[in-house]
NUFITI-646321 format. One line per field, with one value per residue (C-alpha): residue number from 1; residue in three letters; x, y, z. Coordinates in Angstrom, 1 decimal. Example, Ala and Ser with C-alpha at 12.3 -4.5 7.8 and 13.67 -1.06 7.14 Angstrom:
BEGIN
fifi	c(1/2)
vovo	c(ala/ser)
xx	c(12.3/13.7)
yy	c(-4.5/-1.1)
zz	c(7.8/7.1)
//
This chain:
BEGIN
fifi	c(1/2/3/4/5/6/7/8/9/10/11/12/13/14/15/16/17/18/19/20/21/22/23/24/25/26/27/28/29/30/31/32/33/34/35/36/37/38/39/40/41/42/43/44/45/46/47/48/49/50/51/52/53/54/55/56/57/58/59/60/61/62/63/64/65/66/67/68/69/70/71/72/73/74/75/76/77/78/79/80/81/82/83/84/85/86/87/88/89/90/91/92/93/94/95/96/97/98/99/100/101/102/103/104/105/106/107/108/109/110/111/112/113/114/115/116/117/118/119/120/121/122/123/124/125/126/127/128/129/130/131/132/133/134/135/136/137/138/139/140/141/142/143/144/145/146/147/148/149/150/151/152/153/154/155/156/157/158/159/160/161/162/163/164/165/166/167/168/169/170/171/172/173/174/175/176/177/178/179/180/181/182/183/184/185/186/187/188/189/190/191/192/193/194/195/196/197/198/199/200/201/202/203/204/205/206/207/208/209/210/211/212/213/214/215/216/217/218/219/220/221/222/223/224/225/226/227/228/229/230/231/232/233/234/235/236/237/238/239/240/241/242/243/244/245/246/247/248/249/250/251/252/253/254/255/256/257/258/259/260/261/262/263/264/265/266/267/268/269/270/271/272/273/274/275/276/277/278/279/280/281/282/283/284/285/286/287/288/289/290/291/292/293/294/295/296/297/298/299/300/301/302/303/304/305/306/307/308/309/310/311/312/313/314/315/316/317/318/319/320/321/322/323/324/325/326/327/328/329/330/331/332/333/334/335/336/337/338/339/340/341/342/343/344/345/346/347/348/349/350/351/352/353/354/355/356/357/358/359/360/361/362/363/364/365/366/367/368/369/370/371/372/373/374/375/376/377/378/379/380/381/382/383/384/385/386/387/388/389/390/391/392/393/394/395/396/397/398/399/400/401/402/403/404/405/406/407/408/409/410/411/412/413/414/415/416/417/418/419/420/421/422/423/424/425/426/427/428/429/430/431/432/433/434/435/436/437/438/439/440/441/442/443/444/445/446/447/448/449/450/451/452/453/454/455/456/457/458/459/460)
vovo	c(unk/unk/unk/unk/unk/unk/unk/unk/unk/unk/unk/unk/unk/unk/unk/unk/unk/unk/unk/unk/unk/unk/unk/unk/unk/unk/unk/unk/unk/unk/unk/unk/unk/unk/unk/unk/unk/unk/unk/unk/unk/unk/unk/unk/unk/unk/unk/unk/unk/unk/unk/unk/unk/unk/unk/unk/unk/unk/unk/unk/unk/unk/unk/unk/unk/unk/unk/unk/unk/unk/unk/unk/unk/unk/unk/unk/unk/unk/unk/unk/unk/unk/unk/unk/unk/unk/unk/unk/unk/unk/unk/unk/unk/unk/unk/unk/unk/unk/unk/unk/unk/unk/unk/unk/unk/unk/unk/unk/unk/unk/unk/unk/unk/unk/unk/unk/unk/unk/unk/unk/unk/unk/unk/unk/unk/unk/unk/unk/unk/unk/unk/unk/unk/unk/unk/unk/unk/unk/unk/unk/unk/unk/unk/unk/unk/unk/unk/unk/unk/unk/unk/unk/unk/unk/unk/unk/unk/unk/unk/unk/unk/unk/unk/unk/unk/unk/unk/unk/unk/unk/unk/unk/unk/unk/unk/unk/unk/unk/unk/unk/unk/unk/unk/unk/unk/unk/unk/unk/unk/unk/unk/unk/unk/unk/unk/unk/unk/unk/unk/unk/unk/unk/unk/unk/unk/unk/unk/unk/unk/unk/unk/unk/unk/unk/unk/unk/unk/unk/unk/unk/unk/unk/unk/unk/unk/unk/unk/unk/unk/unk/unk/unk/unk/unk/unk/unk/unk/unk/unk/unk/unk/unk/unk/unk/unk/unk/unk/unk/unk/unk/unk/unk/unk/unk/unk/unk/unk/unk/unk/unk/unk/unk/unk/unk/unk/unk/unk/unk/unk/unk/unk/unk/unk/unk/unk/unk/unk/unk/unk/unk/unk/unk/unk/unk/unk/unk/unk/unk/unk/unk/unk/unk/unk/unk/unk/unk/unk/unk/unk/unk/unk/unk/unk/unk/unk/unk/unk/unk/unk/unk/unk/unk/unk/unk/unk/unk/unk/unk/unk/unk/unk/unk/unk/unk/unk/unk/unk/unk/unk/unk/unk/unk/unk/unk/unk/unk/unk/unk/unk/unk/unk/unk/unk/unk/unk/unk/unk/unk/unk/unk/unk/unk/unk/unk/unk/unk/unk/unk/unk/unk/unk/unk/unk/unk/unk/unk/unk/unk/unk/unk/unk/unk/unk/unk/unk/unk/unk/unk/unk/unk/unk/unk/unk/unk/unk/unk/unk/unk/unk/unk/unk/unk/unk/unk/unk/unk/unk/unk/unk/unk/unk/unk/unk/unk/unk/unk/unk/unk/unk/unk/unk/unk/unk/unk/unk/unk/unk/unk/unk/unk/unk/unk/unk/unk/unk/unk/unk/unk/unk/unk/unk/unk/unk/unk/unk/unk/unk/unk/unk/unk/unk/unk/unk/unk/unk/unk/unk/unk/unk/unk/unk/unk/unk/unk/unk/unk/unk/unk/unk/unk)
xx	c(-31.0/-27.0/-24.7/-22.1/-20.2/-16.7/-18.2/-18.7/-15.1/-13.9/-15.7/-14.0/-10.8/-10.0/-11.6/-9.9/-7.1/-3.7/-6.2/-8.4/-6.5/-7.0/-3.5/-3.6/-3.9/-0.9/1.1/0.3/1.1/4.2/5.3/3.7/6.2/8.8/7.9/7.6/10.6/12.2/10.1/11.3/14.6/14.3/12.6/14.4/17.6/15.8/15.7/12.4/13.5/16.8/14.4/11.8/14.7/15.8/12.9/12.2/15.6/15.1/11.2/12.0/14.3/16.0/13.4/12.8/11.6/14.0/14.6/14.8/18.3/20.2/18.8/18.2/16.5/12.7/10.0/7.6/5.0/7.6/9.5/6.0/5.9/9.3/8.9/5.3/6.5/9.4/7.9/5.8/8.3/8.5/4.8/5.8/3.6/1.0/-3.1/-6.5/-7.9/-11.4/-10.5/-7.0/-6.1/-2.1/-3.0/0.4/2.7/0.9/0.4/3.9/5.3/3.1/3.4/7.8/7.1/5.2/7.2/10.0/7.7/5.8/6.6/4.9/5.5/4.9/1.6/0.7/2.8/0.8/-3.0/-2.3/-1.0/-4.3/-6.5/-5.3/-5.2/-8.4/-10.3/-8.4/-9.5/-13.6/-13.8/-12.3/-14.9/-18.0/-17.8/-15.2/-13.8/-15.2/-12.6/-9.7/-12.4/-12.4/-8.6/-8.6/-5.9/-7.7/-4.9/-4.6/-8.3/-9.0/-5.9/-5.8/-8.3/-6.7/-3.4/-5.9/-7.0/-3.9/-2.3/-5.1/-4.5/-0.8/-1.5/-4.5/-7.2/-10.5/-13.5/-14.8/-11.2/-11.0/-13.9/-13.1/-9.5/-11.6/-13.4/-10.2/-8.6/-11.3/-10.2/-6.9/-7.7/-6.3/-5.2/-4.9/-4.2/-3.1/0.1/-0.1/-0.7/2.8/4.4/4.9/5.6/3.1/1.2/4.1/3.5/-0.1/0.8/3.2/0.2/-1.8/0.5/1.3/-2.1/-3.5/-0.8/-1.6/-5.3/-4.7/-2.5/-5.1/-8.0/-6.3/-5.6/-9.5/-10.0/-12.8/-14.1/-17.3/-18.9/-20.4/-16.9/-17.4/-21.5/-22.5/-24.1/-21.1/-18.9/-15.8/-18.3/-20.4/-17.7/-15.5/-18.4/-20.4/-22.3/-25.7/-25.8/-22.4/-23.2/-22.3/-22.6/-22.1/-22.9/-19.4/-17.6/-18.7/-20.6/-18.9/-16.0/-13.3/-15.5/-14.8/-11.6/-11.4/-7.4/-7.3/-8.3/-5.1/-2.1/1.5/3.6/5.8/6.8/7.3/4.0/0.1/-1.2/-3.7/-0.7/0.8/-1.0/-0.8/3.1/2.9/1.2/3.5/6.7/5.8/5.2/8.1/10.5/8.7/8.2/11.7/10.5/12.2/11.7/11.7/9.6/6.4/4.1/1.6/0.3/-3.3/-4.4/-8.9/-9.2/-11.7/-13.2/-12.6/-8.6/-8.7/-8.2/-6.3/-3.1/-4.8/-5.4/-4.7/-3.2/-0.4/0.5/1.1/2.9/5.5/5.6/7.7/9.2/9.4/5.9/4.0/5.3/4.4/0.6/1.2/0.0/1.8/5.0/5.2/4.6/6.6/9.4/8.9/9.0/12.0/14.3/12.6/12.3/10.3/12.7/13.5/15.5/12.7/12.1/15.0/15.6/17.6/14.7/12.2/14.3/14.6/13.0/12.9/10.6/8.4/8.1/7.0/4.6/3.1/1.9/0.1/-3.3/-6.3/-9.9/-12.6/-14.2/-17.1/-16.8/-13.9/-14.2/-14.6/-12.1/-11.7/-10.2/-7.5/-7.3/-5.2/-4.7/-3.1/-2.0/0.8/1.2/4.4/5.7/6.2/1.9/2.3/-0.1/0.2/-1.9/-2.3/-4.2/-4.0/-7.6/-5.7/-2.6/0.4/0.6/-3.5/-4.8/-5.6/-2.6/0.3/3.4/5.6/7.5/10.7/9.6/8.9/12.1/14.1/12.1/13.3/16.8/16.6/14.9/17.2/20.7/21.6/21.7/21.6/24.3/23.1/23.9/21.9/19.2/19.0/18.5/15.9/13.8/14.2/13.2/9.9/9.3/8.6/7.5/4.6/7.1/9.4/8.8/9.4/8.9/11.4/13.8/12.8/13.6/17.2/18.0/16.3/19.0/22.6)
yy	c(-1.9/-2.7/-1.9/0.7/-0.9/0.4/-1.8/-4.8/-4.2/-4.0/-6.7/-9.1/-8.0/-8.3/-11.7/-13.3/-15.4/-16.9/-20.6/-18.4/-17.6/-19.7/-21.7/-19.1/-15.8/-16.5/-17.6/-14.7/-12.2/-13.7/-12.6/-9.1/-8.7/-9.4/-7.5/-4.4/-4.6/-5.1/-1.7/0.2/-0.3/0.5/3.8/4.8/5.2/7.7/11.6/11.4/8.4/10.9/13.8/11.8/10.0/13.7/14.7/11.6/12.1/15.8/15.2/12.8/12.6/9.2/5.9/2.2/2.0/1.7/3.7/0.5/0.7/2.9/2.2/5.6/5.3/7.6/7.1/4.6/6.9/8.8/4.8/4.2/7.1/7.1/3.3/3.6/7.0/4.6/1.6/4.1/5.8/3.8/2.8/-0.9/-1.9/-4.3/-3.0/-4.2/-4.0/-3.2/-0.1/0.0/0.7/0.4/-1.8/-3.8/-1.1/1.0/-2.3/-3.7/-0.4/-0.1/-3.5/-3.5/-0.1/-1.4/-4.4/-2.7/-1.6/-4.1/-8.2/-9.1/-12.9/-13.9/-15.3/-11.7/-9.8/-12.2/-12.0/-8.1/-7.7/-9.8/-8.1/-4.4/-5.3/-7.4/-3.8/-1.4/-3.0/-3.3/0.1/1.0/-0.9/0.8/3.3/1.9/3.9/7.2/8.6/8.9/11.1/13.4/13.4/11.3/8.9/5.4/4.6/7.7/8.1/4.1/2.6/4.6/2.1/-0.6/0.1/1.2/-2.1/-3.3/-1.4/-1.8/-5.9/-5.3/-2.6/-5.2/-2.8/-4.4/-3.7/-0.7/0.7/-0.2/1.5/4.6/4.5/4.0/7.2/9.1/7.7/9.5/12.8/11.6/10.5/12.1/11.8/14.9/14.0/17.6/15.9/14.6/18.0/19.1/15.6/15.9/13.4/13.9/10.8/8.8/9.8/8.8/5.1/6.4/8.9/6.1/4.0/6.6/7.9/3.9/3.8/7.8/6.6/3.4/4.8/8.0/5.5/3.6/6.3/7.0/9.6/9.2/9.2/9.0/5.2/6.1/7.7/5.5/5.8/9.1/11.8/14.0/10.7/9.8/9.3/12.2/14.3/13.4/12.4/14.7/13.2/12.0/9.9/8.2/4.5/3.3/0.1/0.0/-4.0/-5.0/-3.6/-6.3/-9.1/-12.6/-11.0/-13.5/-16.2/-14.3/-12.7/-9.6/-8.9/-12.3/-9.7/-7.6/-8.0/-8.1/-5.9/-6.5/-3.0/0.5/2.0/2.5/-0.8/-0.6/0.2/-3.4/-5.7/-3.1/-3.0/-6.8/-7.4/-4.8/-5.9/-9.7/-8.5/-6.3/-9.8/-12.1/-10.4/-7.8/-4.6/-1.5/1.7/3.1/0.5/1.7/3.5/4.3/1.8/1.8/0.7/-0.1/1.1/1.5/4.5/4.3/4.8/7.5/10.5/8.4/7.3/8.8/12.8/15.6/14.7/17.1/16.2/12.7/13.0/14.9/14.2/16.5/14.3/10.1/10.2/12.6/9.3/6.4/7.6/8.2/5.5/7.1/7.7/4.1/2.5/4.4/4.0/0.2/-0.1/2.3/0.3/-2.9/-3.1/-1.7/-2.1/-0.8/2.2/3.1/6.9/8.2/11.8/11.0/8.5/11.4/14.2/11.3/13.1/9.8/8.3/11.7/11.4/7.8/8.5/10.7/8.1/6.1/6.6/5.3/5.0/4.2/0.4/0.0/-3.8/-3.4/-4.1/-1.9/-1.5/-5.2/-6.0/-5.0/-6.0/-4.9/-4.7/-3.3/-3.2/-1.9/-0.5/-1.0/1.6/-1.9/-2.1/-4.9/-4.9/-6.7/-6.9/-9.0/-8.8/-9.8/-10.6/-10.3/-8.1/-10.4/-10.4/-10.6/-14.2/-15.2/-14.6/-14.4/-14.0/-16.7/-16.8/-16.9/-13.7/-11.7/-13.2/-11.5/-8.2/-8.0/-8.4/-6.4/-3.7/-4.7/-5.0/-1.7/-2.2/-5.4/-8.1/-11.4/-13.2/-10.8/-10.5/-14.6/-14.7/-12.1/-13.8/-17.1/-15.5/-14.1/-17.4/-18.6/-16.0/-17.6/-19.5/-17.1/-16.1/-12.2/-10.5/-7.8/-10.0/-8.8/-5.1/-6.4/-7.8/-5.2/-2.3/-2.1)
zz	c(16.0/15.1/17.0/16.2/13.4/16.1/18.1/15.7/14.6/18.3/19.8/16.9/17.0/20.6/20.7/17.4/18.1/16.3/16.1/14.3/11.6/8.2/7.2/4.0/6.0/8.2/5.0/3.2/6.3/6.8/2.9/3.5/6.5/4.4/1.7/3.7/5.2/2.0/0.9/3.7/3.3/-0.2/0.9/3.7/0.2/-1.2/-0.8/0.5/2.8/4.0/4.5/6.4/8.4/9.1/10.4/12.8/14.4/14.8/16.2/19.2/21.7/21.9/22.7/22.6/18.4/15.9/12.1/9.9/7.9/10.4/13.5/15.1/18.2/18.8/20.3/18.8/17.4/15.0/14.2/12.9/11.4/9.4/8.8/7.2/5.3/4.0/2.5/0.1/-1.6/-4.5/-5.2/-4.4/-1.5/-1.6/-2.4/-1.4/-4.9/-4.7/-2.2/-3.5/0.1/1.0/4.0/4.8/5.0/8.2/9.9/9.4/10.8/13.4/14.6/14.3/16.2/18.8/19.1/20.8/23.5/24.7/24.7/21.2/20.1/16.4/17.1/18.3/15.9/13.0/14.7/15.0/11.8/9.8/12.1/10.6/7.5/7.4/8.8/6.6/3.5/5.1/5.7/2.4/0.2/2.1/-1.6/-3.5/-6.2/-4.5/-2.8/-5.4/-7.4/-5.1/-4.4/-1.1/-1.0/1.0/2.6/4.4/5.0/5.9/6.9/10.2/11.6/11.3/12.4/15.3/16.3/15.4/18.4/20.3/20.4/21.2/23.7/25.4/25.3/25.8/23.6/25.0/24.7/21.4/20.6/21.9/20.2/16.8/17.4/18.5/15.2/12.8/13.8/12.3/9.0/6.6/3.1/0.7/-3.0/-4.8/-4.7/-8.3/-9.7/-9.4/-8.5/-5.1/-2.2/0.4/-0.6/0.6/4.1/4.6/5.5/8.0/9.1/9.4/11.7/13.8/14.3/15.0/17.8/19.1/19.5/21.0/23.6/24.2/24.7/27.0/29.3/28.9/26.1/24.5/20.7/18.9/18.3/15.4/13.5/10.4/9.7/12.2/10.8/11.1/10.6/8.2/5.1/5.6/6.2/3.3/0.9/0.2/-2.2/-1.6/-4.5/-3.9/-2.7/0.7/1.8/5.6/6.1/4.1/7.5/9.4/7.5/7.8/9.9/10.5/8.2/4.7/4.5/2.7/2.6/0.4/-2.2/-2.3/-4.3/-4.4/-6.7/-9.3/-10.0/-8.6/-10.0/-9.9/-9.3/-11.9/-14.5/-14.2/-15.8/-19.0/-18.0/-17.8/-21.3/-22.9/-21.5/-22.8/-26.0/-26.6/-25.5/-27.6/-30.3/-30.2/-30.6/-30.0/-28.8/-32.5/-34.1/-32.2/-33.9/-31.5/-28.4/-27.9/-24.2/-23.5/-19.5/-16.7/-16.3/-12.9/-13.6/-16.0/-13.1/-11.5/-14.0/-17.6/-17.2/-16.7/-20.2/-20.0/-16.1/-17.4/-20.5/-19.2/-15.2/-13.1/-10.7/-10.2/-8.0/-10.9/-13.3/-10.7/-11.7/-15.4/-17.7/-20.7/-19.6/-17.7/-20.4/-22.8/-20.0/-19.9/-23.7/-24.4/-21.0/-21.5/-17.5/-15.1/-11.6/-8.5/-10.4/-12.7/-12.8/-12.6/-13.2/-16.5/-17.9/-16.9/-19.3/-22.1/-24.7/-26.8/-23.5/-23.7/-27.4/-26.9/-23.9/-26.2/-28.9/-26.0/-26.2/-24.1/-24.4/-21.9/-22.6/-20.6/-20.6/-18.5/-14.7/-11.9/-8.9/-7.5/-10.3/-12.2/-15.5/-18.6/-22.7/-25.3/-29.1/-30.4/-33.6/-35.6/-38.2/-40.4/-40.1/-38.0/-34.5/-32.0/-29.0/-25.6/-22.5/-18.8/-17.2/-13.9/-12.2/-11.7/-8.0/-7.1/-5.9/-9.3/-10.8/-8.1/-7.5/-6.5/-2.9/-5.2/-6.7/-3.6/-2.1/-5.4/-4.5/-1.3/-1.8/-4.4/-2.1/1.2/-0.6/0.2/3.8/5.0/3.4/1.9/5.0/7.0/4.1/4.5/8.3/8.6/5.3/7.6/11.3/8.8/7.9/11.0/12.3/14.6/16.5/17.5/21.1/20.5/17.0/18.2/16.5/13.1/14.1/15.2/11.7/9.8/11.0/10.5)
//
């Protein structure tokens, strides 16, 4: 009989070690450290960030983890907490695609957290860091493309676990601690989606959730509370409970099979905008038509976009809701207005959104002449892919397509183009001198004796 799959999952990630890692893993966890950092600084600017920051300070007395940008001192639950909570705000963190699981922004946060409490070098702060991410994106393809249906948000509901083990590695529990801190986490998933009904912002918290609710369990099971072995496949366990649909597949081996021989995370992606991440290669495709071939705004008689039926609650309906979104988060999941935003600004930045492009009535009047339809020859989550024809009042049409998101492994960004995002994301609190010192502590990150370092140049 198989063991637990906790157990599975514990017993490897205690054991795993910086040697272990392949040359690509480390690389690629060094630019998702950066990239968060960027994003929480970003995040930590905007009303949501202010509020958040608010609420930290007011939660916790004075401790040992920093507020990235300003610095406040708390305790290193609510760091993690405001941190994660940051580096979601503008829908610019990196996703697992098949799960489409926010995994790099709970275990950047709760690794800087944790940092500041106990002695974490870079090969630890890089081994913990893979090891989260590597479990929140197993646990999320179990039922892929089940959970958004129902108005779960995976990262809030599979990210939890591994900022779990994550903590657990820095906090040296052994396996049977690990296990129990896996069980305790369950209890603490969470990730509620009635957000995009009215626009909302609780979405933004859930990789914050998640990185303080991996530390909380960590730090309960070491002190000897225990939790359930069986949280993920039980009877009463994190799929029954939130899946309650006998027919839904699950597909418990992918948590475990060819741990630490296949990586998983080497299927996530970068982003190179502040939306939906199956919006940009539709974003991309449009954006390199509209340069190449000049349109404007008013030449466009209608855009026609083929999609996944897997995205359609997702970024597609409720038609009204995302035609005419209420606030910047109701039009980060709007395929419509995106691309009619993109088309009528000819960019898609860090300041897309904003409440004046959201009023535009020309925008509105152009997100509604973007239609979709469902092509069942388009793939499933795992891979996000993207077309589009545009319709010119002249009765010209063009069209393009992208097979693969700009960011994903097979079509990635380059280290120049993450290193733009970031200062474009830092700039506002760190100075280009400051910006190029903490880009080159990342970069060599596994030789630095204590990652704590990376908190230091991160506030003001």
């Amino acid at each position: 009989m198989r063991e637990p799959l906790s157990t599975e999952l514990a017993r490897w990630a205690s054991r795993v070690a910086f040697k272990d890692l392949p040359a690509d893993i480390v690389d690629s966890t060094k630019r998702r450290v950066l990239d968060v950092v960027g994003l929480s600084l970003a995040g930590a600017e905007t009303p949501f960030g202010h509020a958040t920051r608010a609420a930290a300070v007011a939660m916790s007395p004075p401790g040992p983890s920093r507020v990235l940008g300003t610095g406040d001192r708390v305790g290193v639950t609510t760091a993690a907490f405001a941190n994660g909570s940051f580096s979601q705000a503008l829908e610019f963190d990196d996703t697992h695609n098949e799960s489409i699981v926010h995994m790099s922004s709970p275990s950047v946060a709760a690794a800087l957290a944790l940092s500041e409490v106990v002695p974490v070098s870079g090969h630890d702060f890089i081994s913990a860091i893979a090891v989260g991410n590597e479990i929140s994106c197993r646990v999320g393809i179990v039922s892929p493309g089940q959970f958004h249906r129902l108005g779960f948000h995976p990262s809030g509901l599979f990210a939890p676990f591994g900022a779990t083990y994550l903590a657990g590695r820095l906090l040296g529990l052994d396996r049977r601690a690990m296990e129990r801190a896996a069980g305790i986490c369950g209890s603490f998933a969470a990730g509620l989606l009635e957000c995009w009904v009215d626009g909302t912002q609780t979405k933004f918290l859930h990789p914050g959730w998640a990185a303080q609710s991996g530390i909380t369990a960590a730090f309960l099971a070491r002190a000897g509370a225990t939790g359930p072995t069986k949280v993920l496949e039980g009877r009463l366990g994190l799929f029954a409970s939130h899946l309650q649909d006998p027919g839904a597949p699950r597909d418990f081996d992918r948590v475990v099979d060819g741990l630490g021989a296949r990586w998983e995370s080497r299927n996530s992606s970068f982003k190179p905008y502040p939306a939906a991440h199956v919006l940009h290669p539709y974003i991309d495709v449009l954006l390199q038509l509209r340069s190449e071939h000049r349109i404007e705004p008013e030449d466009v008689d209608q855009i026609e976009c083929p999609v996944a039926a897997f995205i359609v609650p997702i970024v597609c309906e409720p038609l009204e809701e995302k035609l005419a979104p209420a606030t910047d988060s109701h039009g980060r999941v709007s395929l419509q207005y995106t691309l009619a935003e993109a088309m009528y600004l000819g960019e898609l930045g860090r300041s897309a959104y904003a409440a004046d492009s959201l009023t535009n009535p020309e925008i509105l009047a152009l997100a509604r002449r973007v239609r979709y339809r469902v092509d069942p020859e388009f793939p499933g989550p795992g891979r996000f892919k993207g077309a589009l024809r545009i319709a010119l009042k002249n009765g010209r049409s063009l069209s393009g397509v992208e097979e693969y998101n700009r960011g994903s492994a097979e079509n990635p960004m380059s280290d120049a183009e993450l290193r733009a995002k970031f200062d474009e994301n830092a700039h506002g609190f760190l100075s280009a001198e400051r910006r190029d010192r903490l880009a080159a502590e990342i970069n060599r990150l596994e030789h630095l004796p204590d990652a704590k370092v990376i908190v230091d140049l991160a506030v003001q």
